[in-house]
N, C-alpha and C positions, 0 to 999 in steps of 0.2 A: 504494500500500500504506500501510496507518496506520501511523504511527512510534506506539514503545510507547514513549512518554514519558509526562510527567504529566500522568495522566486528570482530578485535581479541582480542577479550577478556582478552587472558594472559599478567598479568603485565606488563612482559618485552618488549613485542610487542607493549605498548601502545605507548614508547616514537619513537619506530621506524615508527609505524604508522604515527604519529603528524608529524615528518620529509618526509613523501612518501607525504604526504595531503599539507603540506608547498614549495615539489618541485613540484606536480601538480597544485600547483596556479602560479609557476612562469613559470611554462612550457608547460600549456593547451592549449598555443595561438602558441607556437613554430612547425612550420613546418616542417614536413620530409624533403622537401629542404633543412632547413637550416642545418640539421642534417650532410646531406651529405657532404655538402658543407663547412660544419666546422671542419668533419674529414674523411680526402683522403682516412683512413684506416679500416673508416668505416666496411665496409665487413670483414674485419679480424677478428676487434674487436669480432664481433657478430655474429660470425657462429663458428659451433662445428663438427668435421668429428671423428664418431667414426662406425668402421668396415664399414659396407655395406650399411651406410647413414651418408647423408650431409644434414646439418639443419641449415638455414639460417636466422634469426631473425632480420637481421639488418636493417628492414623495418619497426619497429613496434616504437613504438614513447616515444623511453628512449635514456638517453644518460648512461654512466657508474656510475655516482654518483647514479642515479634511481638504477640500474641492481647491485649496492652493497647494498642498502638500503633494497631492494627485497631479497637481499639472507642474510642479519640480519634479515630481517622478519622471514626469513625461519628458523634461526635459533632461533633466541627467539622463534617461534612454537614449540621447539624442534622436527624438521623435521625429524634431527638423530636417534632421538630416536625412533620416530612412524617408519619411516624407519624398526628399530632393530626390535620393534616389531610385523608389516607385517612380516619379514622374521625368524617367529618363531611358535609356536605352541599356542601363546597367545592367549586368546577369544576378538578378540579385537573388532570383531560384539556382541557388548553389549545386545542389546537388543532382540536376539536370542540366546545369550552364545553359540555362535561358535566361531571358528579362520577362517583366509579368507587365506587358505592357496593353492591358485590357483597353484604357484609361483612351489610349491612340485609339479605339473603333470610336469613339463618338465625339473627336475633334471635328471644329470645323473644318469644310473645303479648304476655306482661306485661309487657315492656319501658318503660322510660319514656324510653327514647332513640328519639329520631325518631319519636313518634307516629302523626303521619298517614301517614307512607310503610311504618311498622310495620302500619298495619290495613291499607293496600294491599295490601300483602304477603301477608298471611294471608289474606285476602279471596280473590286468586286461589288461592293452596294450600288452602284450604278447597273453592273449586269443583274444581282437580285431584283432591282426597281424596276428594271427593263422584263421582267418575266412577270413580276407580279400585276403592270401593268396590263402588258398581255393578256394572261389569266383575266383578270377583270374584265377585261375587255369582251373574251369569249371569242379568243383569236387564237389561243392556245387549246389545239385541238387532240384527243386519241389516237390510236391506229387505225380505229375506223372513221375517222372524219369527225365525230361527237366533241361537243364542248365541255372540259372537263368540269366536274359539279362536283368533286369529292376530292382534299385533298390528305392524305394519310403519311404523317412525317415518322420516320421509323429510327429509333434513337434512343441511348440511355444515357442515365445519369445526366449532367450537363446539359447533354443535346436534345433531353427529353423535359428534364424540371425546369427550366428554364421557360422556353418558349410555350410548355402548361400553363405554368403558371400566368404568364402574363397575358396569352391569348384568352382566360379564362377569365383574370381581372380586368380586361378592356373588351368584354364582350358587350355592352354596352354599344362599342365605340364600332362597331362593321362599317365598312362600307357597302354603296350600292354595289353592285355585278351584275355582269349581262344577264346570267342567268345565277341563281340561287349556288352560295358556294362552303360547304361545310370541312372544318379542318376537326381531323384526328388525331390521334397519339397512341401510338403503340411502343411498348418498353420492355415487356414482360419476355425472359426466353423461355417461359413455358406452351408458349403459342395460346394460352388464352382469352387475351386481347384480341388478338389475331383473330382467332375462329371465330369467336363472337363478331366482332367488324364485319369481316368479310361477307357474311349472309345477309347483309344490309347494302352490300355495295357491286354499282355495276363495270365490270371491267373495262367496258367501252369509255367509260366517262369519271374514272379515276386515276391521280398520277399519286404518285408516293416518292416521298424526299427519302432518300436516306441520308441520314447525320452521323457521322463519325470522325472525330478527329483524325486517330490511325487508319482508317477504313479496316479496320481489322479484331473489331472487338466481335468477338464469339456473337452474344446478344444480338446485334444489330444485324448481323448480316447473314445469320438464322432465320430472322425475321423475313429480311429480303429475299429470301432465297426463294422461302414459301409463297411469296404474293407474286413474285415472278414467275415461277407454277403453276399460280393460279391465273395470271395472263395468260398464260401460253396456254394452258387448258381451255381456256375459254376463249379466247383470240387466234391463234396456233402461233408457233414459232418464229415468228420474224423482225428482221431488224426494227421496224415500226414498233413494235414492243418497247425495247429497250431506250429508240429516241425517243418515242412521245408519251412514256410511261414513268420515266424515272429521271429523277434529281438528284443531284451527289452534291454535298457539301464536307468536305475535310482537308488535310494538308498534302494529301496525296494522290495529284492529279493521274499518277502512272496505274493505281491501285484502283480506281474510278477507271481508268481506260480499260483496263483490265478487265474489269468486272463487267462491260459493257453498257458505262455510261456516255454517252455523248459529249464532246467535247464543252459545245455549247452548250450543254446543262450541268456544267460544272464549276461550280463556288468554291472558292477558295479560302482556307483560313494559314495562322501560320503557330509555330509551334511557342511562340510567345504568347499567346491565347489560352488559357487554363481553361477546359471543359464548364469549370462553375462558373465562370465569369466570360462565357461566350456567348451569350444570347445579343449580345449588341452585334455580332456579326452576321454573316449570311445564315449561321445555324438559326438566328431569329426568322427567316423566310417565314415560317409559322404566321408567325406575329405580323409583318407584312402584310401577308395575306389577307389577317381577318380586319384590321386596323388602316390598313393603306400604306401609300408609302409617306404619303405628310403626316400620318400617327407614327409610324414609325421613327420620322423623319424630330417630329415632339420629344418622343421615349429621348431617341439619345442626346437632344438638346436639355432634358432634365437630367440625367445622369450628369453632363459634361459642368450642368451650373454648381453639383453639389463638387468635382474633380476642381473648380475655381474654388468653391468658399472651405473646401478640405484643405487647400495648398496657401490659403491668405487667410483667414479669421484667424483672429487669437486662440489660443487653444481654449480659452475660459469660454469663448464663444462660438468655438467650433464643434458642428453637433455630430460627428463622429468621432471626432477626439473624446469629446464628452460620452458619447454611447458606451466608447471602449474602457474607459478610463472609470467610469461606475461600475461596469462587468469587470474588471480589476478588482476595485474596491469590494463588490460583492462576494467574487470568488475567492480572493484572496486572503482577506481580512474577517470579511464576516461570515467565512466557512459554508457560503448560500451554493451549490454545486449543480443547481438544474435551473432553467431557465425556460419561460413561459410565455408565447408571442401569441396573444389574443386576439387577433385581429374583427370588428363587430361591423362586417362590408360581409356579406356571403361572399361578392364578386373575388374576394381575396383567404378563397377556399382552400388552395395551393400553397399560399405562401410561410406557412410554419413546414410544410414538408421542402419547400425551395431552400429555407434557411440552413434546416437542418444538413443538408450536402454543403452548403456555403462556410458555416462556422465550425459544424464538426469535423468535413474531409479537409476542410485548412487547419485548423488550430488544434486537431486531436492528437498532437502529438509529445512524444516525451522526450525526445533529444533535441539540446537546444544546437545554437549553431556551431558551437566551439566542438563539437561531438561527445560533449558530455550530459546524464541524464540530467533533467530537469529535478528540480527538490522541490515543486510546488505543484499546486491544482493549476491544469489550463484549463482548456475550455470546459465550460458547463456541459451537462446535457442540454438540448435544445427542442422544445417539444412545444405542442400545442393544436390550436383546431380554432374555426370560426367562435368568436366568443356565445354568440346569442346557444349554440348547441353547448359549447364548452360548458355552461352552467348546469346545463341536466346532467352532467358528467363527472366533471374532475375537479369542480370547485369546490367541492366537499372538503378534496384535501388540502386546497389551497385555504380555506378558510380555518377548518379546526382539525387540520391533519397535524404530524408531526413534523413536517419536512418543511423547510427553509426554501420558496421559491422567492426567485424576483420574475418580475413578468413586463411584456411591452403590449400597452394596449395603444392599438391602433383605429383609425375612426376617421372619414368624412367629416367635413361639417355640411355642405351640402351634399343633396343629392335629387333623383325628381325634378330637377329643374325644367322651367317650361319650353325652353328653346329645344331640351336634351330629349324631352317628352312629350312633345306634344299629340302622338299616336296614343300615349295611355289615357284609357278615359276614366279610371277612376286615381290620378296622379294624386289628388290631394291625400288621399286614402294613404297613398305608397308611401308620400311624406310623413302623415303621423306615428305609419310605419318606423321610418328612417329615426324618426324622433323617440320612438321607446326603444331605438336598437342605443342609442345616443343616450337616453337616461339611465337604461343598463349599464353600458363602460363607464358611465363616470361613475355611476352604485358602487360599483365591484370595485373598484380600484380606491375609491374613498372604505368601502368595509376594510378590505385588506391591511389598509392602514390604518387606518384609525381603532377598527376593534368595536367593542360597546362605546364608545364614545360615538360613534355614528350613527350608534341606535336613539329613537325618540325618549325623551326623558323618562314619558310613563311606560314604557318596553323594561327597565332598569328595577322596577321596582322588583324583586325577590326574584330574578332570574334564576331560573335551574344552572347547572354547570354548562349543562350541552348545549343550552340555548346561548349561550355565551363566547366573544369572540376576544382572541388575544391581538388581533391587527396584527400591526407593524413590521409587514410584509411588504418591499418596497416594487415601486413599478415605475415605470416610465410611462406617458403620455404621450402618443404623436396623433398627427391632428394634420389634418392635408384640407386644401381650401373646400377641395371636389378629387376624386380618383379621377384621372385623366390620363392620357400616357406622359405625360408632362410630368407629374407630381407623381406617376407611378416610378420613372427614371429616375428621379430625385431620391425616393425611397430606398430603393436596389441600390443605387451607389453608396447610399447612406450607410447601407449596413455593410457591403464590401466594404467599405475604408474604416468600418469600425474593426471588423477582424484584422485586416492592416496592424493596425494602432495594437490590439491586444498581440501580435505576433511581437509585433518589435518590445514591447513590455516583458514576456516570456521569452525574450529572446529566441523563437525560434520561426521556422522556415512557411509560409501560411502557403506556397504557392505548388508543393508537391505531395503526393497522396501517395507512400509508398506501399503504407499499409493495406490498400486496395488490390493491389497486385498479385499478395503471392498466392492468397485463395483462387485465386483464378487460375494459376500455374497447378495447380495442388488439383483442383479438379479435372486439368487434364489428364490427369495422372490418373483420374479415377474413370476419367469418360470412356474409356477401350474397352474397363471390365465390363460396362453396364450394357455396351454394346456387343461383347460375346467376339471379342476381338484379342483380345487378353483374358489366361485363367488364374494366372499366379498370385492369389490373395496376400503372400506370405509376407510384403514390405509393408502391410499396412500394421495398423494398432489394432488391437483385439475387438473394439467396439464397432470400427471401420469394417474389419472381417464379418461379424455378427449383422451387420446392416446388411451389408453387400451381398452376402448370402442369403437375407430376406428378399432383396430387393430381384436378385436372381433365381428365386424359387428356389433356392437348395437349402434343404434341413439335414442337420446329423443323425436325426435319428425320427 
């Protein structure tokens, strides 16, 4: 088990550390009650308004000496610096010798940073914009002449949570199309997705993107295999198939030619692109699709605004140095090791499972950069679900469980609007709606903290034990004007550059996922038995054996 001892390593960090550790013994018993109640201005203090979000922190359990102490930590980390060099061409994923330069997909054209990887850039978002136009159009046609009306993106992890999620949160946001146009997702390599799909769709008037970085992950190209089968069975065999059916997006145009994608349906990424942190490129075609290319065109104009105000606000004022820098103090100091993202938008149904590959395949890790283990908690667990269901669920625990969560509740302030809606005929309805989704997040996140102090006076009187809540449970507040893909981009970079900020803190590497890999190595080892290709049981472990032999019909006796 990690001892929660001193996680930063760097000399100057130590003495700041020793002062954060000396005001968490004086302040671990102090109540958010008291917090409040000691200063009126509380909320001013510790909330941040920049563009198309308001981030509220002032429920989490620091007072200002803490919340300076926090941002000398950050600077003895030299946060600035890792800052500079994120937003550079540096290898700063050491132990792959790339840069993590996500940050370049959503620069502008006229950019004078990074020129030649800026016109790369746009060069391929220009041929996606160029197809998706198309498509819309109803100019992008099948092998039999049909205008495609179904489009199924085939892709995991990254290539898949990603473009879910946000096609999912800006479904609101369609555009017209010539003819009606429905995007899918499939991820699963057990082909259940698949089978179920399939019987819904016509092969004449479906194209399928496949997504893969390597072009070579098992999962995806399983997948592909099978709806390629399924053209050819239903269409027959010919090149028409493979141009007017399939889309390739990855770094490996040879591995796409190969496979028998077409040149000109082929999107390019490059291997400075992290899978979690590539939806701003052509793998977002998805997202294109259902939003446009001017929504899309929003999305990465709001990422790019939060990539300015991450690299210029004060750190006191900067709301992902801040996000990072309370999940420090959280994890660190006040021992809180799971984390809870509420989101109270159904449209943003996806986005505690997006997080979860985002914060825990970067920061789940125990070796820092020097190559030695870490001696502190990194990243939390990271969990949660749309809030308005979360409450018939898990707020049990979060209210009078035993465990130490901190949580981000997230929330619209509009929504319904009449320009957005003018098709619903009962909008008002949908708004009073929106409005008790709205007095629920701010309910739950005042309970959590405040405790029986939020209850009404006469509630207090002889309370049983169970009826009773301890609070001071801390949470964060975000608050977006309206979801838009504007304010949804702002969001997504908000929280990449907070993992950012918590790597450099833990000093260690957010941008490579080693731990992902060798299971996958390990099951090929095991795919030969299963297929009666290999019998030699004998290299595995005993449990492995006893499986395998279920799983192959063979009993001892």
């Amino acid at each position: 088990m990690i001892k929660h001892t001193q996680p930063f390593l760097i000399a100057e960090g130590a003495s700041v550390y020793e002062e954060l550790s000396t005001l968490k013994e004086h302040f671990i018993d102090i109540h958010l009650n008291t917090l409040f109640t000691s200063d009126t201005s509380r909320f001013q203090h510790f909330s941040v308004e920049y563009d198309e979000v308001f981030f509220d922190f002032s429920k989490h359990r620091i007072d200002q000496q803490i919340l300076d102490r926090l941002v000398d930590l950050a600077h003895a980390q030299n946060l600035g610096q890792w800052i500079n060099k994120l937003f550079s061409a540096e290898k700063i994923n050491y132990t792959e010798q790339r840069a993590a330069m996500h940050w370049a997909l959503r620069l502008p054209q006229e950019t004078s940073l990074q020129p030649e990887i800026t016109a790369q850039v746009h060069s391929q978002l220009d041929h996606m914009y160029a197809l998706v136009e198309k498509i819309h159009a109803g100019q992008y046609r099948g092998a039999t002449g049909e205008v495609i009306q179904d489009v199924v993106n085939i892709g995991v992890g990254g290539s898949d949570l990603g473009p879910l999620m946000v096609t999912h949160a800006l479904s609101d946001f369609k555009v017209p199309t010539a003819k009606p146009l429905a995007v899918h997702f499939v991820s699963t390599m057990d082909g259940s997705q698949l089978s179920d799909l399939l019987h819904q769709l016509r092969p004449e008037t479906t194209l399928f993107i496949i997504s893969s970085k390597s072009f070579g992950t098992i999962d995806t190209l399983s997948n592909a295999q099978t709806v390629r089968q399924w053209l050819e069975k239903a269409l027959g065999s010919n090149d028409k198939i493979l141009k007017n059916h399939f889309i390739g997006v990855s770094t490996k145009p040879e591995k796409m030619t190969e496979w028998g994608i077409a040149t000109d349906k082929q999107l390019l990424l490059w291997d400075w692109v992290g899978g979690r942190y590539s939806l701003w490129s052509c793998i977002g075609l998805p997202i294109a699709l259902t939003i446009g290319v001017d929504g899309f065109k929003q999305l990465l104009a709001g990422a790019h605004a939060i990539d300015q105000h991450f690299q210029t606000a004060p750190f006191h004022q900067n709301i992902p140095v801040l996000m990072g820098l309370l999940g420090a103090w959280n994890n660190n100091f006040l021992d809180i090791q799971t984390h809870a993202v509420l989101p109270y938008d159904g449209r943003l149904k996806y986005f505690a499972a997006y997080l979860q590959q985002l914060e825990m395949e970067s920061n789940g890790k125990s070796t820092q950069r020097n190559g030695e283990k870490v001696n502190s908690a990194t990243c939390p667990i990271v969990w949660g679900e749309v809030g308005p269901n979360a409450q018939h669920a898990f707020y049990q625990l979060l209210h009078q469980g035993t465990h130490s969560v901190s949580c981000d509740f997230i929330a619209p302030v509009k929504r319904y609007n009449a320009n957005q809606f003018t098709y619903v005929e009962n909008a008002a309805a949908l708004v009073e709606q929106h409005h008790l989704a709205l007095s629920n997040c701010l309910a739950q996140s005042r309970l959590l903290a405040f405790g029986n102090q939020a209850l009404a006076a006469n509630e207090l009187q002889d309370l049983p034990t169970y009826k009773q809540y301890d609070g001071n449970q801390p949470s964060s507040t975000i608050l977006l004007k309206e979801l838009n893909p504007y304010s949804l981009g702002m969001l997504i970079a908000m929280y990449e550059h907070k993992v950012f900020v918590q790597s450099v803190l833990w000093n260690i590497n957010p941008f490579d996922q080693w731990g992902v890999e060798k299971g996958k190595e390990i099951a090929n080892q095991l795919l030969p038995i299963l297929n009666r290709e290999q019998e030699d049981l004998s290299t595995f472990d005993a449990s492995t054996q006893g499986l395998l032999k279920i799983l192959l019909g063979k009993t001892d006796g």
